[in-house]
N, C-alpha and C positions, 0 to 999 in steps of 0.2 A: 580513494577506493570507490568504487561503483558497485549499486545495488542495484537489485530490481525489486519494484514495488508493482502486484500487481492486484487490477481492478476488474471488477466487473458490477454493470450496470444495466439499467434496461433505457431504453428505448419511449418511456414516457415519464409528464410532469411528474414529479414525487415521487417518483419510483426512490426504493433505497440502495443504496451503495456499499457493495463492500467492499473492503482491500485487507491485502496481507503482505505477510514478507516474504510467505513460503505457497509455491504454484499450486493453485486450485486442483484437485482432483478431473484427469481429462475427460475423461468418461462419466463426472456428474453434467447432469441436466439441469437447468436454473428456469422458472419461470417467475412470474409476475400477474397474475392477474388485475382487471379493472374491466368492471364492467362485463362484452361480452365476449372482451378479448382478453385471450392468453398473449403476454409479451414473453420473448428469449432473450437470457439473458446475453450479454457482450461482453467479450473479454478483452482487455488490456494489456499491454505492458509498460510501467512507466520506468524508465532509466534514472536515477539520481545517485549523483555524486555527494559520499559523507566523508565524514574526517575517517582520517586514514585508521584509526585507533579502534573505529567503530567493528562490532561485530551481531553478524542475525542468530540470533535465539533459534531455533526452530521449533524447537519445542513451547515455546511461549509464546512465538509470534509475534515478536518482539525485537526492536536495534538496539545495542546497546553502545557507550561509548564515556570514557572519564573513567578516573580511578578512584579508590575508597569512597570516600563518604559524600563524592561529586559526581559519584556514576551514574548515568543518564537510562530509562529502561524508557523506550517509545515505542507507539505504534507506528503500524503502515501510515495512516493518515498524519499522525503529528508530522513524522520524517517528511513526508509531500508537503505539509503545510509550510518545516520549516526551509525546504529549497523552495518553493512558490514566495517566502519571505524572502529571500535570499539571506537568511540567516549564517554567520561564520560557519563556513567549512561545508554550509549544503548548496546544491543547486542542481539542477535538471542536468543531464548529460544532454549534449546535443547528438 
């Protein structure tokens, strides 16, 4: 099964990153300031392949995936980190 995880970010060192499971509001505006500039934010889409079992929360913003007492609740980021591992059953969709 294929998700989409998505990002947005700015455009300098240290800026912060967020990601979700469920699409940014289109019509919000993100900035950034530093200094005496205002940076905009960037939006993403990142494509990742999970175990087939897995299911997005949306209300929590959250993956879910495993049964009873082995069920797994992740973020956007963990879910990237664990296809960027190439962890069982995740990986980037090409």
């Amino acid at each position: 099964m294929t998700i989409t995880v998505y990002q947005r970010t700015y455009p300098v060192k240290d800026a912060p990153v967020s990601m979700s499971v469920v699409p940014f509001a289109s019509g919000q505006r993100c900035t950034f300031p530093v200094g005496d500039k205002v940076y905009e934010a960037k939006y993403t889409e990142v494509r990742i392949v999970v175990p087939d079992e897995a299911k997005v929360d949306v209300l929590r913003n959250r993956v879910t995936w495993g049964e009873g007492k082995g069920r797994v609740h992740s973020t956007a980021k963990e879910v990237l980190d664990l296809a960027l591992a190439g962890n069982a059953g995740f990986r980037l969709a090409g």
